[in-house]
DRENVO-135554 format. One record per residue: residue in one letter; x, y, z of N, C-alpha, C, CB in turn. Coordinates in steps of 0.02 Angstrom, whole numbers, plus 50000, padded with zeros to 5 digits. Atoms other than C-alpha are relative to their C-alpha. Glycine has a CB too. Layout:
REM DRENVO-135554
AXYZXYZXYZXYZ;...
This chain:
REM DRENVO-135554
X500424994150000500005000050000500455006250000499525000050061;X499564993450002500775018849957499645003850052500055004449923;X500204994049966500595035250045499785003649940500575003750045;X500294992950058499405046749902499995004050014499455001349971;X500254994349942499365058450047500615006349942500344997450124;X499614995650031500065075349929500315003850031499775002949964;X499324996349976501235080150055500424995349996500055003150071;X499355004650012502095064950048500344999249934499844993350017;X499775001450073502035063349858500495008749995499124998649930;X499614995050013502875082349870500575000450028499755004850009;X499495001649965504025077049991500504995949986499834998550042;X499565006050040504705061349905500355002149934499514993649976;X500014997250036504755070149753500665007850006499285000149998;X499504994649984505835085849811500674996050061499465007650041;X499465003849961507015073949929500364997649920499664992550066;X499915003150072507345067549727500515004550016499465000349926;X499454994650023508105084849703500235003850066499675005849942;X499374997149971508935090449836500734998750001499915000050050;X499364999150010510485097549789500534997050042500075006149999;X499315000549976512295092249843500465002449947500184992850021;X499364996150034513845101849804500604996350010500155007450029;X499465002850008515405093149777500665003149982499854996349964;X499664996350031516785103749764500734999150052499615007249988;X499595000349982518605107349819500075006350054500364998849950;X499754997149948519185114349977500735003550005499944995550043;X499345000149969520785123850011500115001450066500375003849971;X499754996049936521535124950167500565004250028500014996750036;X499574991849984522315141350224500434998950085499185008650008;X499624999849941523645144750351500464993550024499505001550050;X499715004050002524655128650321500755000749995499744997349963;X499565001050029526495125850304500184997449961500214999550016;X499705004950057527245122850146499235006249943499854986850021;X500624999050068525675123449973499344999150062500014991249913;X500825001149964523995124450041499654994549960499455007549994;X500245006249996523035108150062499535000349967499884997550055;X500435001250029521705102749955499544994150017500235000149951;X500525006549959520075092250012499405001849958499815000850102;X500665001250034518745086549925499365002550065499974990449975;X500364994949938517145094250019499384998249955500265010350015;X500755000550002515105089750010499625003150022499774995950016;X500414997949947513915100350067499244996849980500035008750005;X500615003050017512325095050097499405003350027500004993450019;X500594994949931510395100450138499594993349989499425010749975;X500345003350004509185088950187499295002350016500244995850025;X500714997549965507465090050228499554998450052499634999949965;X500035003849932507435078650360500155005950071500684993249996;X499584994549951508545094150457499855006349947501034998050016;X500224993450036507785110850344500245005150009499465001750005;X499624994249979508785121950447500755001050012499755001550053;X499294999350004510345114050433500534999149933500174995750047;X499765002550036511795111750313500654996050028500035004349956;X499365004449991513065096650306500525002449960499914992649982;X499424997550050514685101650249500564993050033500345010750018;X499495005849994515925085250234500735000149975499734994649968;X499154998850011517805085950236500054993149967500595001250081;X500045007150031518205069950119500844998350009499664999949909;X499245002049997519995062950180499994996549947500314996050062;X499585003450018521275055550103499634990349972500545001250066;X499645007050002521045037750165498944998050015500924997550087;X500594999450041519075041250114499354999150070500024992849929;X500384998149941518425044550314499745007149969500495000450075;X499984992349995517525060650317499945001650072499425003849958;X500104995249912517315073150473499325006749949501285006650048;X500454994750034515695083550449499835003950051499374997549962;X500304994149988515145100550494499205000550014500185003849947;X500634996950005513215104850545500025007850009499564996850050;X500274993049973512935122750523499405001549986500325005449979;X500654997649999511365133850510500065002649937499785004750056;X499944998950059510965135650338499745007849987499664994549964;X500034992449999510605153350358500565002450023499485002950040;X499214996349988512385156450456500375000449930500554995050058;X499515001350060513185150550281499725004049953500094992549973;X500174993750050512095160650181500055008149997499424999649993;X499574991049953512435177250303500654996849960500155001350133;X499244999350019514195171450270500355001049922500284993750026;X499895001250066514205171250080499925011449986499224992349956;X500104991950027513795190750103500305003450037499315003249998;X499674996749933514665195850271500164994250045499475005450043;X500075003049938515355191150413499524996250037500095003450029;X500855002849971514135179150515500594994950053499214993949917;X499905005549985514535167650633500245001450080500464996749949;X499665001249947515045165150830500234995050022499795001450034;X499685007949959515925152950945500504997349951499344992850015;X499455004250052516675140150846500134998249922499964994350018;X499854999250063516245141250685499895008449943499584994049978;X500054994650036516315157150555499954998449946500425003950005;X499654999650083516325161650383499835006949977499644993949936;X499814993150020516595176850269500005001049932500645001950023;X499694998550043516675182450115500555004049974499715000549985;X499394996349990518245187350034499965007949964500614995249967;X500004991750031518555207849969500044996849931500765006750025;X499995001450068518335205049803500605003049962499365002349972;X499404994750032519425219349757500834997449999500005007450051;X499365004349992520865209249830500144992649989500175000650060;X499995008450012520585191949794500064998449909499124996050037;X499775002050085520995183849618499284995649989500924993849986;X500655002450002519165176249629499725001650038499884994849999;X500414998449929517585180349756500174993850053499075000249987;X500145007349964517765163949874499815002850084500854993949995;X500215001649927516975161250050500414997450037499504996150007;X499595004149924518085156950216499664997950049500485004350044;X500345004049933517665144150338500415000050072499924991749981;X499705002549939518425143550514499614995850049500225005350035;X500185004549948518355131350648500375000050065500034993949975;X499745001649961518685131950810500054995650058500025002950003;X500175004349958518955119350933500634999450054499814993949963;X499405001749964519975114451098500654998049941499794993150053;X499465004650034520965101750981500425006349949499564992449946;X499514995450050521595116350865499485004849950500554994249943;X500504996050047521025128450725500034997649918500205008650005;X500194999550088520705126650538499655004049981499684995049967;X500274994150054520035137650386500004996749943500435006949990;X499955002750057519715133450218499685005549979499774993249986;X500074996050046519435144450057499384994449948500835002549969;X500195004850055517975137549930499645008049955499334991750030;X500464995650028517095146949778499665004950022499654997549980;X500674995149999515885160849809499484997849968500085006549972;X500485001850048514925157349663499754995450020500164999049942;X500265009550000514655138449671499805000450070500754992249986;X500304999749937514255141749860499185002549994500455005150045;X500704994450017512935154849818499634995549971500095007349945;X500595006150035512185143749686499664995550018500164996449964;X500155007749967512105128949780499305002750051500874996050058;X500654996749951511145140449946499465001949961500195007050040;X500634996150030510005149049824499544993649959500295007249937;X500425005650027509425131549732499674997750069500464993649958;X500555001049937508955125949924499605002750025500124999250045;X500684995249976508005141649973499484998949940500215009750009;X500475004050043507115135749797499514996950021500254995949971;X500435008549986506695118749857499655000250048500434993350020;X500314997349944506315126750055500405006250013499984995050060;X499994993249999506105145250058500144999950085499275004049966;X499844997549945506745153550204499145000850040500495007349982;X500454999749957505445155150333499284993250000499795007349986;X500405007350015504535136750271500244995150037500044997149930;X499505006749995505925124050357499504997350055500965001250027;X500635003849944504475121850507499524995449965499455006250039;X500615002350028503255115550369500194992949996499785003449930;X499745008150028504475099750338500024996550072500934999449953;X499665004649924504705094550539499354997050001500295004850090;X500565004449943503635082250615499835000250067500124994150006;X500114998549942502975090050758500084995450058499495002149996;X500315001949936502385076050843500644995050015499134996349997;X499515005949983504005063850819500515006150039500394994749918;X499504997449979505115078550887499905000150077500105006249966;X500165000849886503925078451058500174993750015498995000350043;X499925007449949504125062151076500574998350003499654993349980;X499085000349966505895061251056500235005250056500635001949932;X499594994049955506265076351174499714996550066499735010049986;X500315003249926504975067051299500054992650010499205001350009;X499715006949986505735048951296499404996249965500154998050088;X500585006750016504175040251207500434998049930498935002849981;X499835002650063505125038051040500744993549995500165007349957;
């Protein structure tokens, strides 16, 4: 038996297309050439308010990022960000391309990485597409989030 219910058929249907970006990372403030890492970001609609951003090692582990997919979209235009993670866009005037900076901070140490502008932008603006800013409540499941916060799930 299916679900005909037309939120599900819109739901199944747009989980199809949600975007992922696949692109290259540099990382800044290294000794020696600056490091290069493959990098995923992701949006789901399971999480509407967040984005996955995946560091893709070497030896083909990743380490992933959750931020607020609105901090990264502030960040694609300004400054945005507290605590431990940031990002920025770069002066255009001075840069040999627009690209976005990520920082991270943590006890264990710091990192940064440099990616596109563009291909960032593109990527955020196809997800506010798919879920417009001020919609990401329409995708939660109210009632599974009470019951996980109140031990029945």
């Amino acid at each position: 038996m299916t679900d005909d219910r037309p939120d599900r058929r819109r739901e199944s249907a747009m989980a199809e297309t949600v975007p992922e970006l696949l692109t290259d990372l540099r990382r800044l403030f290294t000794r020696g050439s600056r490091e290069t890492l493959r990098c995923r970001f992701r949006h789901s609609l399971g999480d509407p308010y967040a984005v996955a951003i995946d560091l893709i090692l070497e030896n083909g582990l990743s380490i992933t990022w959750v931020v607020s997919r609105d901090l990264l979209s502030a960040g694609t235009k300004g400054p945005a960000g507290e605590g431990d993670f940031k990002v920025w866009p770069s002066c255009r005037h001075h840069s040999r391309r627009p690209c976005v900076y990520f920082s991270l901070d943590r006890p264990e140490g710091h990192v940064a990485f440099e990616a596109g502008l563009s291909e960032v932008r593109q990527w955020l603006d196809r997800t506010y597409e798919l879920v417009p800013a001020g919609r990401e409540s329409d995708l939660l499941d109210w009632d599974a989030l009470a019951d996980s916060l109140l031990g029945r799930g």
